[in-house]
Backbone as JSON Lines, residues from 0, in Angstrom:
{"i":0,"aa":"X","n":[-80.95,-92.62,12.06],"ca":[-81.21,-93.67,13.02],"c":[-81.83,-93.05,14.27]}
{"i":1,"aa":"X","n":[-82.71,-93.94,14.75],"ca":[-83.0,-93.3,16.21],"c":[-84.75,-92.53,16.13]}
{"i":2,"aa":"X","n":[-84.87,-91.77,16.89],"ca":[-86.68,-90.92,16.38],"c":[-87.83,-92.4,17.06]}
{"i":3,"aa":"X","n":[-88.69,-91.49,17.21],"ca":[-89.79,-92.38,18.11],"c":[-91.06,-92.06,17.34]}
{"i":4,"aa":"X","n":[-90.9,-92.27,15.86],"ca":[-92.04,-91.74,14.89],"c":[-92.92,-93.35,14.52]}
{"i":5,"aa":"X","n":[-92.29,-94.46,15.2],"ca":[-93.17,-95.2,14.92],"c":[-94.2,-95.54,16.05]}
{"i":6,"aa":"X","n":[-95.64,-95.62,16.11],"ca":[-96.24,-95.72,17.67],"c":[-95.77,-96.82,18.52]}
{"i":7,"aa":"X","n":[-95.11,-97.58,17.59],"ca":[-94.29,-98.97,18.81],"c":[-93.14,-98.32,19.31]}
{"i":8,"aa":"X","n":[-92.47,-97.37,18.64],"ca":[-91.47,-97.25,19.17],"c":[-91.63,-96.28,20.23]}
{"i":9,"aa":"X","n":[-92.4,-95.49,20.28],"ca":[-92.7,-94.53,21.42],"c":[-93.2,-95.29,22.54]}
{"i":10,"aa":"X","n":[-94.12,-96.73,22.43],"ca":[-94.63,-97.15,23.43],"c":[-93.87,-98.14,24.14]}
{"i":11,"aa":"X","n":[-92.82,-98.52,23.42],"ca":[-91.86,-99.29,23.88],"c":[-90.66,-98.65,24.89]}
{"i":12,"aa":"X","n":[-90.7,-97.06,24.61],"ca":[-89.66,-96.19,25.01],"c":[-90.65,-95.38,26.15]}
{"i":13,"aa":"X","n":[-91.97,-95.24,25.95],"ca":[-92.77,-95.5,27.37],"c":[-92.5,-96.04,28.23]}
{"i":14,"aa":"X","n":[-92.71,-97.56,28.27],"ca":[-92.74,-98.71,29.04],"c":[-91.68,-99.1,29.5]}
{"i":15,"aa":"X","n":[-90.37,-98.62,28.46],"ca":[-89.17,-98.95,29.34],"c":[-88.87,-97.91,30.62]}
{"i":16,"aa":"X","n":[-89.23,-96.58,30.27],"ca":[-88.94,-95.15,30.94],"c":[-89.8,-95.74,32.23]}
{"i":17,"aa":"X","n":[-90.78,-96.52,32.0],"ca":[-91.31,-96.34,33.19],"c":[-90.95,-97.53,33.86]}
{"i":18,"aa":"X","n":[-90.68,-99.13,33.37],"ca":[-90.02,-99.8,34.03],"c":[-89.11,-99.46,34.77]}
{"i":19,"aa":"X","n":[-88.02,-98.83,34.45],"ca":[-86.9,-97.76,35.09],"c":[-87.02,-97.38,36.21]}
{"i":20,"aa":"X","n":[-88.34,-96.48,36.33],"ca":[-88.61,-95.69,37.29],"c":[-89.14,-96.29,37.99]}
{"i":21,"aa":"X","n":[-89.7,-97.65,37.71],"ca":[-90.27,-98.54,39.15],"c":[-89.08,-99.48,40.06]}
{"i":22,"aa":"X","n":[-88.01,-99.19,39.13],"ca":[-86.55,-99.96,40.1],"c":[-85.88,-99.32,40.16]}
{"i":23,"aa":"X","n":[-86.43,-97.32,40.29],"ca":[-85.48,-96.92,41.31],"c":[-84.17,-96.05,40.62]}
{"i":24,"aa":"X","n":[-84.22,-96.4,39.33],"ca":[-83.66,-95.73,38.23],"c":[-83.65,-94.09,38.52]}
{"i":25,"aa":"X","n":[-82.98,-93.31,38.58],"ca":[-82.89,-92.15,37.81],"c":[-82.98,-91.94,36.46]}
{"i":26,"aa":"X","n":[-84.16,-90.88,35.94],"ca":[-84.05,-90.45,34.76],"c":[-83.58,-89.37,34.78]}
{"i":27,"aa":"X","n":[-82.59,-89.18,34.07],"ca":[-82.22,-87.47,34.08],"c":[-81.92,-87.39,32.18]}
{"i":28,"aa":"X","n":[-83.0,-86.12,32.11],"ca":[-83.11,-85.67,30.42],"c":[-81.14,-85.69,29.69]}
{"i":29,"aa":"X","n":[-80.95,-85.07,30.1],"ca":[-79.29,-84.85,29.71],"c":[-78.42,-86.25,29.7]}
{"i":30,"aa":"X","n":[-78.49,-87.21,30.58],"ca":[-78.04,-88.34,29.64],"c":[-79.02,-88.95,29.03]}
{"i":31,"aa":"X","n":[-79.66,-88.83,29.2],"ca":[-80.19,-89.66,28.33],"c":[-80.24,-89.1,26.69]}
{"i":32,"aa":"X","n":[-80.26,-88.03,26.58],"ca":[-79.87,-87.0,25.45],"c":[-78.64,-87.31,24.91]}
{"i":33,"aa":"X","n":[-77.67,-87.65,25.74],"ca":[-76.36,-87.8,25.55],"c":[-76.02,-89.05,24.82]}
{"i":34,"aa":"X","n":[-77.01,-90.74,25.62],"ca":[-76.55,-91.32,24.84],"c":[-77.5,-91.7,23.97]}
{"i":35,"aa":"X","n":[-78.42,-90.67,23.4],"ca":[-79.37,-91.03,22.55],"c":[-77.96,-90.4,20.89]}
{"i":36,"aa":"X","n":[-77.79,-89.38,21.49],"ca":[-76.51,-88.5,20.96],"c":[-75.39,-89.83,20.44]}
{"i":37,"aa":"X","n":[-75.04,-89.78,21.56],"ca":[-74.08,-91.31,21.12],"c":[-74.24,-92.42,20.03]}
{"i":38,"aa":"X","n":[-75.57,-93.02,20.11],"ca":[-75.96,-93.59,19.24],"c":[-76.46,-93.38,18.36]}
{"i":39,"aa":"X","n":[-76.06,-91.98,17.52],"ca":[-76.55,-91.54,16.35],"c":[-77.87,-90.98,16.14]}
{"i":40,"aa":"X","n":[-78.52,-90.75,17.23],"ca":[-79.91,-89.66,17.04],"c":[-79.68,-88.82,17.18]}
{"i":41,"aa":"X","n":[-80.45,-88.3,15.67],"ca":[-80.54,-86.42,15.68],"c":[-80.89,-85.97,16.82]}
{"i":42,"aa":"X","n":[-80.27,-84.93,16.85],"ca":[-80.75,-83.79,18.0],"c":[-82.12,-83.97,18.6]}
{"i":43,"aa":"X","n":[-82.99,-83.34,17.41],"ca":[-84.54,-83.46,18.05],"c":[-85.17,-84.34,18.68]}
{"i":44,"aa":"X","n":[-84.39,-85.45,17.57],"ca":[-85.61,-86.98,18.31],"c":[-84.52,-87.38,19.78]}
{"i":45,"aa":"X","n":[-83.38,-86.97,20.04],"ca":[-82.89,-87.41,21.1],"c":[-83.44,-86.41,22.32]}
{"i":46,"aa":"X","n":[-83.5,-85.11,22.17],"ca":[-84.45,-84.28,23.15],"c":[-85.58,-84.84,23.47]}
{"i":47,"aa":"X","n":[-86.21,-85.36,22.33],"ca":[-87.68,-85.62,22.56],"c":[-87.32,-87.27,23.52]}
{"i":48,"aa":"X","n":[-86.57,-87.68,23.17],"ca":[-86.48,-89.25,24.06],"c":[-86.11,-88.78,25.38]}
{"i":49,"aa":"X","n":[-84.54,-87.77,25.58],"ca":[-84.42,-87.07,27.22],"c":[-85.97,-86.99,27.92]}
{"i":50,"aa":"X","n":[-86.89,-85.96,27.05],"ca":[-87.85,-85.02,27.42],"c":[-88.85,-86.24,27.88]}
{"i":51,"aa":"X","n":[-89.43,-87.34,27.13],"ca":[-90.14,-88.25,27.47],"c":[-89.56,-89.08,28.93]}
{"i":52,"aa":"X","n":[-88.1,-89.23,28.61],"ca":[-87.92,-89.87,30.14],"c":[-87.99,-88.72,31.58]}
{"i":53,"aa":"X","n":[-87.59,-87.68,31.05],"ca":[-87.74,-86.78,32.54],"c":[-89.22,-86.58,33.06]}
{"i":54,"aa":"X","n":[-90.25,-86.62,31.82],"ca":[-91.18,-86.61,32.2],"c":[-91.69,-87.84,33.33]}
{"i":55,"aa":"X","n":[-91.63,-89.26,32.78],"ca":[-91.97,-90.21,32.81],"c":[-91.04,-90.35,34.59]}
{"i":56,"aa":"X","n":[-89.69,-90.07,34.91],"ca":[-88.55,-90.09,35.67],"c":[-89.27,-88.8,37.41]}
{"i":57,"aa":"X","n":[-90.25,-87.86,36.21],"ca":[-90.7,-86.92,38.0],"c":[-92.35,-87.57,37.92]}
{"i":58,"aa":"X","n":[-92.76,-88.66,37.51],"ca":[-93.6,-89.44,38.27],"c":[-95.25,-89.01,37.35]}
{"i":59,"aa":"X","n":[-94.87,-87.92,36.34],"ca":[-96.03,-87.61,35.56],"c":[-95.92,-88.88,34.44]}
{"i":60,"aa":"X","n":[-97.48,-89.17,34.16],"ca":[-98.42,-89.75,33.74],"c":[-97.81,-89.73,31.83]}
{"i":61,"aa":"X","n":[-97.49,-91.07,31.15],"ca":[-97.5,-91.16,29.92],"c":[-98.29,-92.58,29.89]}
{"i":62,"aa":"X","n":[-99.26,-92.42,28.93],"ca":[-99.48,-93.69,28.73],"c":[-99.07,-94.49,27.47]}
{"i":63,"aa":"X","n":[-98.95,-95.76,27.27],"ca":[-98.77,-96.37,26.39],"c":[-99.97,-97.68,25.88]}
{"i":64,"aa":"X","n":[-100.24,-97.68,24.32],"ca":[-101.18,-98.63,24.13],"c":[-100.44,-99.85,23.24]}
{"i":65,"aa":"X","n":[-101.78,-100.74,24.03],"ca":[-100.94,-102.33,23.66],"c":[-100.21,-102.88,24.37]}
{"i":66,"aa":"X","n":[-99.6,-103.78,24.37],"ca":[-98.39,-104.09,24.98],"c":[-98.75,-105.15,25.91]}
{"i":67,"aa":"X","n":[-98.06,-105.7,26.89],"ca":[-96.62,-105.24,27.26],"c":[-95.74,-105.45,26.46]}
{"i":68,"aa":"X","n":[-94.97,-104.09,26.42],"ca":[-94.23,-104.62,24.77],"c":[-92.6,-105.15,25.13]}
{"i":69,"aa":"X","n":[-92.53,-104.91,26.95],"ca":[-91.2,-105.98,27.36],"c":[-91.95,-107.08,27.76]}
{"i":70,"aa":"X","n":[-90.88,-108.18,28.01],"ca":[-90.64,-109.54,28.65],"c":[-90.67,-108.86,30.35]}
{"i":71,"aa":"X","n":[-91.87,-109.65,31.1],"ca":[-91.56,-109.74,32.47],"c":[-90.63,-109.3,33.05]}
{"i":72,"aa":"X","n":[-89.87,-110.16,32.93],"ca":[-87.94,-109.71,33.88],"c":[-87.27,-109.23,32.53]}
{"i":73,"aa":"X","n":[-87.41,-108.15,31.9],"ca":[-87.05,-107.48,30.98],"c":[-85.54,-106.51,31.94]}
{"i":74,"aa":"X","n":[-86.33,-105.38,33.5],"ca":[-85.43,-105.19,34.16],"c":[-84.18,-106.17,34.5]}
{"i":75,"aa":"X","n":[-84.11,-107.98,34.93],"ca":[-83.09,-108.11,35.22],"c":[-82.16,-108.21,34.12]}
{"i":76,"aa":"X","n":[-83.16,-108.56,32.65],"ca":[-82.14,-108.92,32.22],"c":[-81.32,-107.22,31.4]}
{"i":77,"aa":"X","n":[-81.76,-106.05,31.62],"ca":[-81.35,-105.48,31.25],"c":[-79.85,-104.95,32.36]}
{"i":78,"aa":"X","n":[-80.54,-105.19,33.34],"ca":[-79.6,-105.38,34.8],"c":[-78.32,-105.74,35.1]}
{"i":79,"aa":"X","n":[-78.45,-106.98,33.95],"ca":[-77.47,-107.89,34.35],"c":[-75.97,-107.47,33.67]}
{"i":80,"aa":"X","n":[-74.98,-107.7,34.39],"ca":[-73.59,-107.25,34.21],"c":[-72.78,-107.99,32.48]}
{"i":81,"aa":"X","n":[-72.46,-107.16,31.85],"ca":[-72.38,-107.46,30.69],"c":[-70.82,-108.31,30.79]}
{"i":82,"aa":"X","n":[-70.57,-109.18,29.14],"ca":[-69.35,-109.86,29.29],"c":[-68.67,-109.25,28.63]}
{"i":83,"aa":"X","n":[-67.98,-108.9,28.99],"ca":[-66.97,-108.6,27.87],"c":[-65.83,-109.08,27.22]}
């Protein structure tokens, strides 16, 4: 489970990394490693997801084609306080 071997899925994991970083988000490689970890991605492809957000997190340049592959207010609703 997990890996960014499909080109949607890398551009989707683009676009979110960088939505993120336009509200202010911290990216830091190590959790995000962690809960790529959590949710059952191998090692590699979870480095490579850390490695894409730290990149994306110190303001260097990824691009993504196609898209927009979120909804507008994709941030609030990812935002928003869960029920439990």
């Amino acid at each position: 489970m997990g890996g960014l071997t499909h080109p949607n899925d890398m551009n989707r994991a683009i676009e979110s990394f960088k939505i993120l970083h336009e509200h202010g988000e911290i990216l830091l490689k190590k959790e995000i490693v962690a809960w790529a970890m959590a949710n059952n991605w191998k090692e590699d492809d979870a480095d490579q997801l850390g490695s894409l957000a730290q990149q994306i997190g110190e303001g260097k340049e990824a691009k993504f084609t196609g898209g927009p592959w979120w909804n507008e207010n994709i941030y609030e609703t990812w935002s928003r306080p869960r029920k439990v």
